[in-house]
LUMMARFI-835877 format. One record per residue (C-alpha): x negated, y negated, z negated. Coordinates in steps of 0.1 Angstrom, whole numbers, plus 5000, padded with zeros to 4 digits. Layout:
XYZ;...
This chain:
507810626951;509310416919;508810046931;509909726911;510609436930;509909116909;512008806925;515308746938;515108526965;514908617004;512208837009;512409006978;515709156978;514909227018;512109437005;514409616981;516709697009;513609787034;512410037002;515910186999;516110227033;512710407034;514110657008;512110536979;513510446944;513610076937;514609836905;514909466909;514209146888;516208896885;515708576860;519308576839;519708256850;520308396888;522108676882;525208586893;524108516925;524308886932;528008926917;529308986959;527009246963;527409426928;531009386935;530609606965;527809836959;525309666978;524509467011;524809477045;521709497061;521009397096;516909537105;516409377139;519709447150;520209757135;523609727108;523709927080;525009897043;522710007020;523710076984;521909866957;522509776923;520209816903;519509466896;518609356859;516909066839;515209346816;511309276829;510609626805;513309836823;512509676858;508809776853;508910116835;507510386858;506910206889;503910316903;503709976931;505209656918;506209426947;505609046936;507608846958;508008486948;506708156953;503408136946;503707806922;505208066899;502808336898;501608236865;504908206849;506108546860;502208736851;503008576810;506708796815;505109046829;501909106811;503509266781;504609566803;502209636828;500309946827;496810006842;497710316869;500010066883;499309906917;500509506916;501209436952;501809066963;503909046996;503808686994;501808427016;498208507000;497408216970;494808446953;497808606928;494908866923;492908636905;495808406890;497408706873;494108836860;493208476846;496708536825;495908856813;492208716796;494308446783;496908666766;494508886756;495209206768;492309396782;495109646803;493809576840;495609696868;494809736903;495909446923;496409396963;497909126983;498709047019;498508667040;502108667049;505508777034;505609137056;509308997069;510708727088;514308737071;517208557053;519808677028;523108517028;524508586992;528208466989;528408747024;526009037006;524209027039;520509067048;519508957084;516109087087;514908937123;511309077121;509209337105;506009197108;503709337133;500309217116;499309207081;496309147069;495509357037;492709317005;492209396969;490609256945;487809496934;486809706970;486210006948;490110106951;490809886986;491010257005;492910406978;495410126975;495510097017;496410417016;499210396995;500810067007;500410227044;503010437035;505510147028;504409897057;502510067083;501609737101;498609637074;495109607083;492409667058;489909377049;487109357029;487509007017;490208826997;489108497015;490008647048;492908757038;493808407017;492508197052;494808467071;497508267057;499208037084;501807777060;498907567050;498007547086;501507507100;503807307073;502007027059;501206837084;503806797108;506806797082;504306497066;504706337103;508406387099;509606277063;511305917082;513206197099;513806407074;514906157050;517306047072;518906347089;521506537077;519606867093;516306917106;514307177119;510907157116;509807447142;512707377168;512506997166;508906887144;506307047163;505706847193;503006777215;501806497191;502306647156;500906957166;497306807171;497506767133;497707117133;495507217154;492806977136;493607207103;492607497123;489907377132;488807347095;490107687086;488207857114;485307687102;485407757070;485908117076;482508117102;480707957070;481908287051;481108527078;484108627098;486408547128;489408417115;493008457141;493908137159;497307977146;498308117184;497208447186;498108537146;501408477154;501708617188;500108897165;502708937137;505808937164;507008607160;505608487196;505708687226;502308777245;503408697281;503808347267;500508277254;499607997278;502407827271;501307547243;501907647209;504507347200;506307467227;505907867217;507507717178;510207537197;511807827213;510408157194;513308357191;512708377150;511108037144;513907887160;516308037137;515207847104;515907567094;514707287072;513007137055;516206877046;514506697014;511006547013;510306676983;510207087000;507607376996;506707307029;504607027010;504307116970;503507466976;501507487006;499507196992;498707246962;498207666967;496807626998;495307317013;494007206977;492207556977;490807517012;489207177005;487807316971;486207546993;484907327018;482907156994;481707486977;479807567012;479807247024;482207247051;483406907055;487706937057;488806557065;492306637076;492906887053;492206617026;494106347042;496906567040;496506597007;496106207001;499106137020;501206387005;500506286970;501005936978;504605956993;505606236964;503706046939;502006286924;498306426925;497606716942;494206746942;494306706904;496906996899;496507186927;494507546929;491107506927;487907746930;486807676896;490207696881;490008066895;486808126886;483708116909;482308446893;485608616903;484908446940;481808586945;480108226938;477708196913;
């Protein structure tokens, strides 16, 4: 297949590699502004690229700022960015896209679908393309550029899979099947979007840990932030989630067993508590951070996550209090307002939602 990878950051050039690797043709863009982050592996043809311990070097340059040239041809475009800039990257996009292409976001699910659609009816241009997204980035992985090196620690075992419009959900499954065989098909965009575990997971204990983060040097939020006390906050935003999910009509994966699912937790230790799976999970345990306050662990899964969670909540009256105290608490120490520019059901649309 022609794929275009839009971003430049860790996962996307890991899925440009992962492509490659998978013999398919692949184009990558990069804002000019980050171009020369890739002058190492231009210089040298490519990257190094370590798959869960396998080492290869896989050639890639085809690297450009030219959003025409990046998207001419491709039949899937990979959207792999954070999601706060979805709409910023849909306006560059919009121009070029046509409507046989697929528009695949391997992100952690924020309703792109939707997002990018709401930009084309503002721009004008009735081209529509088919759109599918995923609740999680489909690796665990981190790209070292000053080295050209890509250490990919896990392909992700289980990933949940939608559309927008179920009329092409099998036809799109199909196709994406053949670039990451561990996807499962859902009906629903909302299972999908509640799928996604960083609202869940990174608000509210790095909130019970900004007097430690502002005052460390490093930090580690999954080796050292979960604890046994932190987690309850967690576990209390589950509880929500599931909830909320039950109100819509399906079973939703425990924060537990979705990640024992996916591969970043191993089965045999699922009695173990889950602060104490994060502390020592093999690839949690390997990232590091948040080291500033101000961190995506907070802006992002905030305001494209919990922000939309609470919306939703009071659309079908599910009652989400520490979900919103999150939210209160958060905007208060980064003084700003989340709820009031965070993603909301009626800034997607409810028609689009399925709400009338």
């Amino acid at each position: 297949m022609k794929i275009a990878i839009v971003g430049s950051g860790n996962g996307a050039v890991t899925a440009a590699l992962d492509m490659i690797n998978k013999g398919h043709e692949v184009k990558l863009y990069c804002r000019n502004q980050s171009m020369n982050k890739f002058d190492k592996a231009l210089a040298q043809g490519g990257f190094t690229f370590n798959n869960e311990g396998e080492e290869s070097f896989i050639e890639f340059t085809n690297v450009s700022d030219d959003m025409e040239y990046v998207l001419q041809d491709a039949e899937v475009i990979q959207i792999v960015i954070p999601s706060s800039f979805i709409e910023h990257y849909a306006q560059t996009m919009a121009p070029f896209v046509k409507k046989e292409q697929l528009i695949f976001f391997n992100i952690a699910a924020s309703m792109g679908s939707i997002r990018f659609m709401n930009v084309l009816e503002d721009m004008h241009i009735d081209v529509l393309p088919h759109f599918a997204e995923v609740n999680t980035l489909t690796y665990g992985t981190r790209v070292n550029f000053e080295e050209a090196r890509v250490d990919l620690s896990l392909n992700v075992r289980k990933v949940h899979f939608s559309t927008y419009d179920k009329e092409y959900l099998s036809d799109c499954f199909d196709k994406i099947e053949t670039l990451y065989p561990n996807i499962v098909k859902e009906e629903s965009l909302w299972k999908t979007n509640l799928e996604n575990g960083n609202p869940e997971v990174h608000p509210g204990p790095t909130l019970l840990n900004v007097g430690r983060i502002d005052y460390a040097d490093n930090f580690a939020l999954y080796e050292e932030g979960i604890t046994k006390h932190t987690v309850r906050l967690l576990h209390a935003v589950e509880l929500e989630r599931l909830t909320l999910g039950r109100k819509l009509g399906f079973e939703l994966s425990t924060a537990k067993e979705a990640r024992i699912e996916r591969g970043y937790l191993e089965r045999q230790d699922e009695d173990e508590p889950l602060n104490r799976l994060f502390n020592t999970s093999p690839v949690f345990s390997q990232i590091k951070g948040p080291n500033h306050v101000k961190n995506r662990y907070l802006t992002e899964d905030i305001a494209f996550g919990l922000v939309l969670w609470s919306s939703l909540g009071r659309e079908i009256d599910v009652a989400t209090p520490n979900i919103d105290a999150i939210i209160v608490l958060a905007s208060t120490i980064l003084e700003r307002d989340f709820f009031e520019e965070g993603l909301t059901i009626d800034e997607l649309g409810k028609d689009k939602l399925g709400f009338e």
